[in-house]
N, C-alpha and C positions, 0 to 999 in steps of 0.2 A: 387324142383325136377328138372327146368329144370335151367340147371347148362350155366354158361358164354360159357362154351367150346363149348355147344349145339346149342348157339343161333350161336358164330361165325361159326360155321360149315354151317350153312345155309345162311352165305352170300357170299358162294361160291358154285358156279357149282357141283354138283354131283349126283349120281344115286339113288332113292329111292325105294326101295322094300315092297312092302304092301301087308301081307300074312294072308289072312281069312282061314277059317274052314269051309264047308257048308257039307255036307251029305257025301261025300265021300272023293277025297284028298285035301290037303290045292292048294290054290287058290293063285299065286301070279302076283303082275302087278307091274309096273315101275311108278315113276312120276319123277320130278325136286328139287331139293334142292330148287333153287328159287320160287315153288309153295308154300312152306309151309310157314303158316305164326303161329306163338304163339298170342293167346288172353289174354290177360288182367288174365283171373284163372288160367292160366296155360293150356288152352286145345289146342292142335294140332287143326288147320284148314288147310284142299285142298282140292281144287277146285274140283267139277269131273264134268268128259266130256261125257266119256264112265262108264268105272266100274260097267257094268251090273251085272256082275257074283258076283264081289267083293257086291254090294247091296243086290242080291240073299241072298248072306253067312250072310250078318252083320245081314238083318232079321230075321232069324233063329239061329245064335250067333253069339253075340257081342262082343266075343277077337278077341283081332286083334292083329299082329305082322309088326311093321316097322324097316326098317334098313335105315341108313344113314351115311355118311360120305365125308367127304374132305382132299385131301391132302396136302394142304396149311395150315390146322392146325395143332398146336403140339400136339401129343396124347399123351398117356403115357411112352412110352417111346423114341419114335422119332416121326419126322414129318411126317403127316395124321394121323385120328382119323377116327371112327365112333362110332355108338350108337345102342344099339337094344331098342325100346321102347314097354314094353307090358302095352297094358290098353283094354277098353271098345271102343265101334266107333258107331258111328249112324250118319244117312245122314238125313239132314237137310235141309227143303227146303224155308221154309219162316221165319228164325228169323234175327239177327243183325248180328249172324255169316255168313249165306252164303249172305246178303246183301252188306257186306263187301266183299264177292267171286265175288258175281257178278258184281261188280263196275268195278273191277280191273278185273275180268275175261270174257267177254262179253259173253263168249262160255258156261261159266257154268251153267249143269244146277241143281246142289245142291252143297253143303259143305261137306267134310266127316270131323267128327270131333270127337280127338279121346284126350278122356278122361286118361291120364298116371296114370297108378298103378307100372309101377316100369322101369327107363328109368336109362341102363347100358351103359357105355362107356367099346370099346372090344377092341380098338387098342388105 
């Protein structure tokens, strides 16, 4: 599911959008292309700092909407891509995933990590 184009998109600089659901409007926040990192199953991992509100929401439902991209790679039909990924997200505080966050992140103080059910490339 997650495709070559996907991983090189994330080894360039770009904007990421992470868009919960909680009780009333969806919920979105910014992070880093170079925050994210892919595990071994395929599962999305970053880092969190803040993302109170974004924890709030995953609590009470766990879809979640990410967007990402770069313009350094070729997309479909010209240069830049991005991706919308919808799957499942739960924050994680003591397993091998966010121990891996925390190494590399000193500030983190959980993992969000989000499970792909369906990850589209739109440019």
């Amino acid at each position: 599911m997650i495709t070559e184009t996907f991983l090189e998109v994330l080894k360039h600089e770009g904007v990421v959008a992470i868009v919960s659901q909680g009780d009333k409007e969806p919920h979105v926040i910014n992070t880093w292309n170079s925050y994210i990192a892919v595990a071994g199953d395929q599962k999305i991992v970053i880092p969190v700092g803040g993302m109170k509100k974004t924890e709030e929401n995953i609590n009470k439902n766990n879809n979640i909407k990410v967007t990402l991209g770069a313009r350094e790679v070729q997309g479909l039909r010209y240069m830049g891509t991005g991706f919308l990924v919808e799957g499942k997200a739960s924050f994680l505080y003591d397993d091998k995933e966010f121990d891996q966050v925390k190494e590399k992140y000193t500030w983190a103080r959980a993992a969000l990590v989000i499970v792909p059910e369906k990850i589209t490339q739109t440019l």
